[in-house]
C-alpha positions in Angstrom: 185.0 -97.5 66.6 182.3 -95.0 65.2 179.5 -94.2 67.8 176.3 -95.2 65.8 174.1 -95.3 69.4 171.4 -92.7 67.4 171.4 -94.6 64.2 168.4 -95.7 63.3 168.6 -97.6 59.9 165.7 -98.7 57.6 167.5 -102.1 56.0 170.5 -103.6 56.8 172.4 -106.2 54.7 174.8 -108.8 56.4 177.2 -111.0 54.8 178.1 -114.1 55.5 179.2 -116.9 53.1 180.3 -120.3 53.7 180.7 -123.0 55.7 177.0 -124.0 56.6 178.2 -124.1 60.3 179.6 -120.9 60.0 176.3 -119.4 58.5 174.5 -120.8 61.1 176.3 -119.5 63.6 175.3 -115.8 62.5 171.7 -116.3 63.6 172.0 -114.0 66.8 173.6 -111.2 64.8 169.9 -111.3 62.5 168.2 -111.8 65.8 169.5 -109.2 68.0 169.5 -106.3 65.0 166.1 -106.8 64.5 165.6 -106.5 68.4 167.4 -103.4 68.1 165.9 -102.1 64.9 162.6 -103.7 65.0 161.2 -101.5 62.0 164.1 -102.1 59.6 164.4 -104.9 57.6 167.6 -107.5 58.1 168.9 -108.9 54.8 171.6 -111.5 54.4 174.0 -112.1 51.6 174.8 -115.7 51.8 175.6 -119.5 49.2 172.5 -120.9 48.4 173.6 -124.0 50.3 173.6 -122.0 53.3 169.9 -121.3 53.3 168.1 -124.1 54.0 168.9 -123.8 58.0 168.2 -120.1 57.7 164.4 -120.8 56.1 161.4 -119.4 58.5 163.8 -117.3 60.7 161.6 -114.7 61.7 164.4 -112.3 62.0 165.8 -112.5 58.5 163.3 -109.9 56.0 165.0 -111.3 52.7 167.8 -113.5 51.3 170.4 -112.5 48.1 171.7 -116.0 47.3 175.5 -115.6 45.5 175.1 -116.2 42.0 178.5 -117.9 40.8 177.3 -119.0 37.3 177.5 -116.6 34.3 180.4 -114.4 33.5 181.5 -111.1 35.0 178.3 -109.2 33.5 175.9 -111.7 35.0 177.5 -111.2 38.5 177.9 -107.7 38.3 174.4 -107.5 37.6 173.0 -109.7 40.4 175.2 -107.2 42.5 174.0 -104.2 41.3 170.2 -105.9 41.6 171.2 -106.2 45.8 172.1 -103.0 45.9 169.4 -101.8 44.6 167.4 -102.3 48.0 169.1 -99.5 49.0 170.8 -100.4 52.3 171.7 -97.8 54.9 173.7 -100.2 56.8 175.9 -103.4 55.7 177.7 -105.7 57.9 180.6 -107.9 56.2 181.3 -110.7 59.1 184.3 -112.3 56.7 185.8 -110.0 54.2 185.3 -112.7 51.6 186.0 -111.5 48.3 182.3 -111.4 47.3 181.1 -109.9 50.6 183.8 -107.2 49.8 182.9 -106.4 46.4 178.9 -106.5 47.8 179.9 -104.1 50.5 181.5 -101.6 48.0 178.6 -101.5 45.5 176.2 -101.1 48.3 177.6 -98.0 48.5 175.4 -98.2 51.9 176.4 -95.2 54.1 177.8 -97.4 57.0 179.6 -99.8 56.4 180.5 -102.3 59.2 183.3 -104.9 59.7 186.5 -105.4 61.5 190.3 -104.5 60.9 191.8 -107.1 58.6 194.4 -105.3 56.3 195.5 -101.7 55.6 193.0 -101.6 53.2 189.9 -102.4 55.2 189.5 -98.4 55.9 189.3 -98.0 51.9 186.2 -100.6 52.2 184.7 -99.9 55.5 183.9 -96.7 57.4 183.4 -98.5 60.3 185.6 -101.1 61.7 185.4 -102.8 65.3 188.1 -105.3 66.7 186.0 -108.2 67.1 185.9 -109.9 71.0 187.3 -113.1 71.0 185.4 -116.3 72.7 182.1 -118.5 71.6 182.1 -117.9 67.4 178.6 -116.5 68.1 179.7 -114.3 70.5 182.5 -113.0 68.5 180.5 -111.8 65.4 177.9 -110.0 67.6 180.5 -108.2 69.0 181.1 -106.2 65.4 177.8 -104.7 66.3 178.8 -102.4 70.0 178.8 -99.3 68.3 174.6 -99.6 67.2 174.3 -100.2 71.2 174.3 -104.3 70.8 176.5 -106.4 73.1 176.0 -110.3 73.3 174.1 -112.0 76.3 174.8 -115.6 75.7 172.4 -115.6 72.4 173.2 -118.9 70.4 172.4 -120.0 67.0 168.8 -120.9 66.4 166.7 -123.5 63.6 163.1 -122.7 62.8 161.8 -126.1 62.0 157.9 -126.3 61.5 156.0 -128.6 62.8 155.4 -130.2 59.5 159.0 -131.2 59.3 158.9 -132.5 62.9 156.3 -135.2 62.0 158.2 -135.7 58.4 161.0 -136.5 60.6 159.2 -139.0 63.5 157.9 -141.0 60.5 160.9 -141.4 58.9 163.3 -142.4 62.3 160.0 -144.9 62.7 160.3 -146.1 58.9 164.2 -146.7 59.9 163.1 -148.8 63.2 163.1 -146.0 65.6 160.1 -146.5 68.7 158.5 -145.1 70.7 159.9 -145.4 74.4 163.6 -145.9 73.1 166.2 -143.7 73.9 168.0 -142.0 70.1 171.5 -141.2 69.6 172.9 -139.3 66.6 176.2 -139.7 65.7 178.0 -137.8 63.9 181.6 -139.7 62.5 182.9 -138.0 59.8 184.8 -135.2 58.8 186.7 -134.3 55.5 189.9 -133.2 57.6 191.8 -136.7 59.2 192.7 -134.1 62.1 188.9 -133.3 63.2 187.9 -137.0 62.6 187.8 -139.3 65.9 188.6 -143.2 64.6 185.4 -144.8 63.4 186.4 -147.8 65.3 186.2 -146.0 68.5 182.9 -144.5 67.3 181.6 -148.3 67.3 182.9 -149.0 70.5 181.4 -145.6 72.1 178.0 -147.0 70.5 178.5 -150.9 72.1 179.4 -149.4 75.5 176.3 -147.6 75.7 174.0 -150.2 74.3 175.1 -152.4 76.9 174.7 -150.2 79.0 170.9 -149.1 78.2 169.3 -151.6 75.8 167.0 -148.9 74.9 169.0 -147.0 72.6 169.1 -146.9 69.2 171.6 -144.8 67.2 171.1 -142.1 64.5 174.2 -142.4 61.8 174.1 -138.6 60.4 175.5 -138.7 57.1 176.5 -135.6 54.0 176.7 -135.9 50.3 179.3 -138.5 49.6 179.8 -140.2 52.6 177.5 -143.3 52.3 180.9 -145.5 51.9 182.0 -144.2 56.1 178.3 -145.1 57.2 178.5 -148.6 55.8 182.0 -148.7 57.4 180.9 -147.8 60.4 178.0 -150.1 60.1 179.8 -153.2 59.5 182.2 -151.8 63.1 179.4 -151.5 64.7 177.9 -155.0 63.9 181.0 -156.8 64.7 180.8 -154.9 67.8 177.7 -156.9 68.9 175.4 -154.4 68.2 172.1 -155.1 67.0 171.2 -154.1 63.2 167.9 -152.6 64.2 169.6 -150.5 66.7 171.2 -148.6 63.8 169.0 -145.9 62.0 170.1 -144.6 58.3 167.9 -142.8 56.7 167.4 -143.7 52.9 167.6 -142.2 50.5 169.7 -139.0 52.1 167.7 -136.5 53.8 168.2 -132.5 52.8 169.5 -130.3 55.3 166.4 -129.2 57.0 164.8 -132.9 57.2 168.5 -134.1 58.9 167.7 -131.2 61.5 164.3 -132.2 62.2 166.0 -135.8 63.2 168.9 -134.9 65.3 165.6 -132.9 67.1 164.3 -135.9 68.2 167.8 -137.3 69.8 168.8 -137.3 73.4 172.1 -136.4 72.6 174.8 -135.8 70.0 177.9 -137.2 69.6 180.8 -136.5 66.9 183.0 -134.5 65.6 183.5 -130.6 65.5 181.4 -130.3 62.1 178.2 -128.7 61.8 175.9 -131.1 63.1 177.0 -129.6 66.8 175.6 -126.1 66.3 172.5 -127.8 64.5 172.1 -129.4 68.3 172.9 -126.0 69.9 170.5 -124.2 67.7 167.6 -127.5 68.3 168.7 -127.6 72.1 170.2 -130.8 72.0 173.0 -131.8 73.9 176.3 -132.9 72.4 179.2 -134.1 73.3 182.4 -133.7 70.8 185.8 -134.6 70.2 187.4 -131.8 68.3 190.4 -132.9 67.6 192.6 -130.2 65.9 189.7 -127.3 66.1 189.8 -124.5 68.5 187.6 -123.7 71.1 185.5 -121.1 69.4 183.0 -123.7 68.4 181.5 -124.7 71.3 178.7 -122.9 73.2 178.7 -122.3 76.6 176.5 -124.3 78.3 177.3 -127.7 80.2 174.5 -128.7 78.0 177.5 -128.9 75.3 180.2 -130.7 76.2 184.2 -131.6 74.6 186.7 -134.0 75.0 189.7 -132.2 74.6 193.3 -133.4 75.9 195.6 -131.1 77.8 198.4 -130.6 74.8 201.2 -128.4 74.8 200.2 -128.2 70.5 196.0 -128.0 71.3 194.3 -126.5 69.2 196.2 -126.5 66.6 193.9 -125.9 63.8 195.9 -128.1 61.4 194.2 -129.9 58.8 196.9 -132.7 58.8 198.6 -134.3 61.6 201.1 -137.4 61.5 200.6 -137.9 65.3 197.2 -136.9 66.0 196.9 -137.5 70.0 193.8 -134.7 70.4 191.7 -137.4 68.6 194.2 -140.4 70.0 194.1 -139.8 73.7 190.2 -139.8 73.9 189.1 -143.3 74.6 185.9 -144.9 74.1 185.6 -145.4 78.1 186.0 -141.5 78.4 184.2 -140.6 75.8 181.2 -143.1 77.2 181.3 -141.7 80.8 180.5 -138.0 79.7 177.7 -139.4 77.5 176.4 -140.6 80.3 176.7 -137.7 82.4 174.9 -135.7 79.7 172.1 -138.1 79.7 171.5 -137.9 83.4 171.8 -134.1 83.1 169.3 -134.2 80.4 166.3 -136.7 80.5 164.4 -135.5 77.5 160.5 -136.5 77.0 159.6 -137.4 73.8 156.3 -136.3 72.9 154.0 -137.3 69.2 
């Protein structure tokens, strides 16, 4: 690890692609270099789907959105364009392929990241074995030799107040009012392994209505997955719950509008997909069953809580299971319990 503490640089680049959770996720490393470097300006290399929850961070001077239309010359150029800022610093949290080749025509004079091959010294000039724990915590930890250490800093959405009132009028179009108590849930998840049964989704969702009349739930939804919702829907009404109770937005919201909703909720419940570090980064508190994922996703707060079996094979991380008792062994009572306690923990006030 290279001593940087009398480095002062004058614009840094970081890199980080893909998932949107994962981008996300980054926010303290933008946060606590600008802390740090206050002058310089922070720069990230990121997907252009990965910008949306990014927009208005105070701490981010300038985004280089990957390019991957066009041929070789087209991307070589939008490279060489990034480069051009002339970066005295960059910091490659993945080693992606693109963040690689961006790193190498930087030609920046540090260049940050952490051991991943024999070749990584060929890229890199500085590399730092990253500190295991929160996934927040972990990339920050790439920056101890510029004198930064992680103090329990967690990711972080700059919603304007515009989007806030978007947001209030549309849960209110949907049914939502004033006085009730909202709910998002969050059911799917592309991998079987990560996904808790929707059926015991809908039964999670009658034991707390009958519980407290005055809840309504938020179904968050994604590109492509109006088909779950309905199904999940139609559980939910055979489950005695009342249609009004149950909010979809329509037609789908973008990214940033979805996170102005989940704002508004008293809690979060799902899955281990990005909607639980949209609640971390709004101050929401969740409650998710991971399933398969390991325990780098959550943040450390009782604020943010899991369901997570005691298993010899957990986590696994596997995207397919045959006998998937992570998900299996979480029951509906359980999972309605810990809600509960999260409420109590938590009484939120709703203001207009």
């Amino acid at each position: 690890m290279t001593d940087l503490s009398t480095f002062r640089p004058k614009r840094i680049l970081v890199c980080q692609q893909r998932q949107i959770g994962d981008v996300l996720l980054a926010s303290p490393v933008f946060e606590l270099l600008k802390r740090r470097f206050p002058e310089a300006e922070v720069h990230l290399f990121t997907e252009k789907k990965c910008e949306p929850l990014l927009r208005y961070n105070p701490f981010i001077d300038a985004f280089h959105l990957i390019d991957k239309k066009g041929g070789f010359f087209r991307q070589l150029a939008f490279y060489r364009n990034v480069a051009a800022c002339g970066f005295d610093l960059v910091v490659d949290l993945q080693q992606l392929p693109r963040c690689r080749m961006m790193t190498l025509i930087s030609r920046a004079p540090v260049r940050l990241s952490f051991p991943a091959s024999v070749f990584s010294r060929l890229r890199y000039n500085c590399l730092v074995q990253p500190q295991e724990g929160y996934a927040s915590q972990t990339k920050v930890s790439l920056l101890a030799p510029l004198g930064i250490h992680w103090q329990g800093e967690g990711p972080r959405i700059f919603l304007q107040e515009e989007e806030r009132r978007t947001a209030r009028e549309l849960l209110k179009a949907c049914g939502f009012r004033e006085g009730r108590r909202l709910i998002a849930v969050d059911s799917t998840h592309r991998r079987a392994s990560k996904r808790w049964p929707a059926q015991r989704f809908a039964a999670l969702m009658s034991l707390l209505a009958r519980h407290d009349d005055s809840m309504s739930f938020l179904l968050l939804r994604g590109p492509g997955e109006d088909s779950d919702i309905a199904a999940l829907k139609k559980l939910c009404l055979d489950a005695g719950l009342a249609p009004e109770t149950l909010l979809v937005p329509e037609p789908l919201p973008d990214i940033r509008l979805s996170a102005a909703c989940l704002a508004e909720a008293d809690l979060l419940v799902g899955n281990c997909s990005s909607p639980r570090h949209m609640a971390a980064a709004l101050n929401v508190p969740s409650l998710v069953i991971p399933g398969a994922s390991g325990t780098a996703w959550r943040y450390p707060s009782p604020l943010h809580e899991e369901l997570r079996p005691d298993l010899p094979c957990q986590p696994c991380s596997r995207t397919e299971c045959d006998d998937p008792q992570c998900l299996l062994r979480v029951t509906p009572e359980e999972a309605f319990a810990k809600a509960l306690e999260l409420l109590q923990k938590t009484k939120r006030t709703r203001s207009d």
